[in-house]
KEKE-3310 file (N, C-alpha, C; in steps of 0.2 Angstrom, whole numbers, plus 5000, padded with zeros to 4 digits):
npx = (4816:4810:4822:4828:4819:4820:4833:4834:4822:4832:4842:4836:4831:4842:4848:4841:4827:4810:4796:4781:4766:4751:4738:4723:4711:4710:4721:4732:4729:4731:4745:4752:4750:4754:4769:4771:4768:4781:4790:4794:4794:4782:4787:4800:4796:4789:4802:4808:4802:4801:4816:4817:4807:4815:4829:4823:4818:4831:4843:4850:4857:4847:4850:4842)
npy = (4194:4206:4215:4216:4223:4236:4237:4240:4251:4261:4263:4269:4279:4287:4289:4291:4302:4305:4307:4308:4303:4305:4301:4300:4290:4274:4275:4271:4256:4258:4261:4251:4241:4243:4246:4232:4225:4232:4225:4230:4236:4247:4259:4258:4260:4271:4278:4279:4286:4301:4302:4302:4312:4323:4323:4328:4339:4345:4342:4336:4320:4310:4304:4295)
npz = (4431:4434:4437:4424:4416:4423:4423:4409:4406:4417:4404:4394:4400:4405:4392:4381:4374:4376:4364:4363:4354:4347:4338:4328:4328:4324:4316:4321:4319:4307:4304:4313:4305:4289:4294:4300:4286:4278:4287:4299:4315:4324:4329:4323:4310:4308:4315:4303:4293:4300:4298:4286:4279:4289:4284:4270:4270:4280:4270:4278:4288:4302:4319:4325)
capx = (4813:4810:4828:4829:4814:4823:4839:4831:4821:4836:4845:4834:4832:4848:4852:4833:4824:4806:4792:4771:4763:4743:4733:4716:4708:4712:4729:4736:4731:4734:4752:4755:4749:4760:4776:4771:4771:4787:4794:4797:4790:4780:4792:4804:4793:4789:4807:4812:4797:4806:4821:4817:4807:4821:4833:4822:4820:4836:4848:4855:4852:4849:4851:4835)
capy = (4198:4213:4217:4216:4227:4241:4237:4246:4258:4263:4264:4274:4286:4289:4288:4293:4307:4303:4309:4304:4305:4305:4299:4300:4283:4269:4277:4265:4251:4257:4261:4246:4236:4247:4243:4224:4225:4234:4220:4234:4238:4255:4263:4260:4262:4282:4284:4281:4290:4305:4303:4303:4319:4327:4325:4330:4347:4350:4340:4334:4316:4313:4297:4291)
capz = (4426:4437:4434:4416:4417:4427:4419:4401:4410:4416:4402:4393:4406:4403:4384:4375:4375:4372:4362:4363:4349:4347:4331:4327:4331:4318:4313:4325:4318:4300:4302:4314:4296:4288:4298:4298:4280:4277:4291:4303:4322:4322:4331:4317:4302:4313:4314:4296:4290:4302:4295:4278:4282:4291:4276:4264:4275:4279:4268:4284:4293:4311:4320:4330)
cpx = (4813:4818:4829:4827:4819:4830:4837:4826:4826:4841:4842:4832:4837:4848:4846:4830:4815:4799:4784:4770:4755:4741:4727:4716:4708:4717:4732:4738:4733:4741:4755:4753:4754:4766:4775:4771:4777:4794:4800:4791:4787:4782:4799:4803:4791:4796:4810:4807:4802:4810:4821:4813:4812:4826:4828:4822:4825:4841:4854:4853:4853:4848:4847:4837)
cpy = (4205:4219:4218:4225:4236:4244:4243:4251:4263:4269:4270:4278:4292:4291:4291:4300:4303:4308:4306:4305:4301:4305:4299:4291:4280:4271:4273:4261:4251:4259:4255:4240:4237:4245:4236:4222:4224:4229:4224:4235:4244:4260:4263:4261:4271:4285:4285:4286:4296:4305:4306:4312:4326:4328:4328:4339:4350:4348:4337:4324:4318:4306:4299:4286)
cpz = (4427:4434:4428:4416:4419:4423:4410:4404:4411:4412:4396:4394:4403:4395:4379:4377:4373:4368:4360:4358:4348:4341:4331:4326:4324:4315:4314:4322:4310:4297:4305:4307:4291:4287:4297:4292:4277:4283:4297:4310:4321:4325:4326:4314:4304:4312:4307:4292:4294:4298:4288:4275:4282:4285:4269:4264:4276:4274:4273:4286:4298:4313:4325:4334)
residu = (UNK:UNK:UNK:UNK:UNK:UNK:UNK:UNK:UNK:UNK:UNK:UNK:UNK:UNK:UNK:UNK:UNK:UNK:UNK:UNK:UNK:UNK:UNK:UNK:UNK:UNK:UNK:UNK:UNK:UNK:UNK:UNK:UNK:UNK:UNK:UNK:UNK:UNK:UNK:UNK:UNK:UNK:UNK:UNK:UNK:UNK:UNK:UNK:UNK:UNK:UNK:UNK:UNK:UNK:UNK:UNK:UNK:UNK:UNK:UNK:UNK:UNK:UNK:UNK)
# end
């Protein structure tokens, strides 16, 4: 399993850039409800919120 592990560490070394993001206490859990809602992870209901964002800003997309 260790390998796995390392194996996507890795790969995301490589390939991702990341960014932290800090909310005020209970936002967590009110976007993780949110995303399980919408039948999404709360790293993908974040990125589409982004995106939708960002094209309405610049008229552009952006692939996350």
């Amino acid at each position: 399993m260790a390998g796995k592990t390392e194996y996507k560490n890795k790969w995301q070394a490589e390939n991702c850039d990341r960014i932290n993001l800090t909310v005020k206490k209970g936002a967590k859990q009110s976007l993780q409800e949110a995303a399980k809602v919408s039948g999404e992870s709360i790293n993908g209901y974040i990125k589409n919120a982004i995106q939708s964002r960002y094209k309405a800003d610049t008229g552009e997309e952006i692939e996350l």
